[in-house]
Residue, then its C-alpha position, 0 to 999 in steps of 0.5 A: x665639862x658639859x653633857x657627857x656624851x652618853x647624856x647628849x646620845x639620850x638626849x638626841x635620841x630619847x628612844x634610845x636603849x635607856x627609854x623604850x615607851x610601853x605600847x598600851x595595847x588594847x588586846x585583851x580586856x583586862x583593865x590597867x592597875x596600880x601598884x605602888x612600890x617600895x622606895x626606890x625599887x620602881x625599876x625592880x618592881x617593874x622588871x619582876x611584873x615584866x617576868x611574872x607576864x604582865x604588861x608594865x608601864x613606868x612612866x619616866x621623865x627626862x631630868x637634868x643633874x649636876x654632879x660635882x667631882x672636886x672642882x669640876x661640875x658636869x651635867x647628866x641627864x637622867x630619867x626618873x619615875x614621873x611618879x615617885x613608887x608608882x607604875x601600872x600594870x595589867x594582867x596578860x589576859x583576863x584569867x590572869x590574877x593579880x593577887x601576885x603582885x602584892x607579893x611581887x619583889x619591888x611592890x609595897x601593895x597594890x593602890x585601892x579605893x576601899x576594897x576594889x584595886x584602882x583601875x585606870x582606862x587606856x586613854x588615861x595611860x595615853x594622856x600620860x604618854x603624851x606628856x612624856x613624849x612630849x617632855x622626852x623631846x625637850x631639849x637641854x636648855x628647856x630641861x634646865x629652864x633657862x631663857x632670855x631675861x630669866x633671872x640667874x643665881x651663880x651657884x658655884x666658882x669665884x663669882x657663886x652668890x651673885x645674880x644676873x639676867x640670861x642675855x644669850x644661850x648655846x649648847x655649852x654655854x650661857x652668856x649672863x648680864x651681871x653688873x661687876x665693879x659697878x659695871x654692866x658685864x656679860x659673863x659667859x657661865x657653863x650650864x652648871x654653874x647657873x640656877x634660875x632664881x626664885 
């Protein structure tokens, strides 16, 4: 049970092969737009615009997913578009059309404000880079949100329903104060088994 390793390697070295972030270089100055995709196909829109020499930025968040296989529950760590069917492009060079892109496998169309393409300034971009670094650097206890005195609901095996208070947290485990029989008790829950209450 716990992270896999694969998710624990991503989650150590969030630069790693599965999350490389855009350089948004400044070299020519042709102006960053908007595409917006079709569902799903953020990564295939992404790839093609790449091919067609485009710079591409797909801003990614690093998410924290159960899965269930029979009885057992594990956790991954997954990244996901920080906008749903959405990523910025830019044209290589200010000759460079962007007229392809509607057609692009993976877009919808491109985003606009009446009849002009929305264009969006590198400092923007930058601010969104900052908060995805910033996020890619949390660790697996900030990503599932708990923390002392957080207020917990079981979510699956024999005690699912019940509720307590997160007492202590280490990197498998999270120690929870429940009462049970009438007693105060500190039960010891995997990662997985635990939401935050609302």
């Amino acid at each position: 049970m716990g992270v896999d390793a694969e998710s624990r390697s991503q989650l150590a070295a969030p630069n790693s092969a599965n999350y490389v972030q855009t350089e948004l270089s400044q070299q020519s100055n042709a102006p960053w737009y908007v595409a917006h995709t079709k569902s799903s196909q953020e990564h295939v829109a992404e790839a093609n615009l790449a091919r067609q020499g485009y710079q591409v930025y797909l801003p990614q968040l690093k998410i924290l997913k159960n899965r269930r296989r029979a009885n057992e529950i594990s956790q991954s760590v997954l990244l996901e578009p920080m906008f749903p069917r959405y990523l910025f492009f830019k044209p290589a060079h200010v000759e460079h059309s962007i007229a392809p892109v509607r057609s692009s496998i993976g877009v919808a169309k491109l985003v606009q404000f009446g009849l002009e393409p929305a264009r969006l300034s590198v400092d923007a971009l930058k601010k969104i880079q900052a908060v995805e670094s910033l996020q890619h650097d949390s660790s697996l206890e900030e990503l599932s949100g708990l923390s002392l005195g957080k207020k917990v609901i079981v979510s699956s095996g024999p005690l699912a329903g019940l509720n307590g208070l997160v007492s202590g947290i280490s990197k498998e485990r999270v120690m929870v104060l429940m009462e049970l029989l009438g007693r105060e008790a500190k039960v010891s829950f995997k990662l997985a088994e635990l939401m935050l209450a609302s």
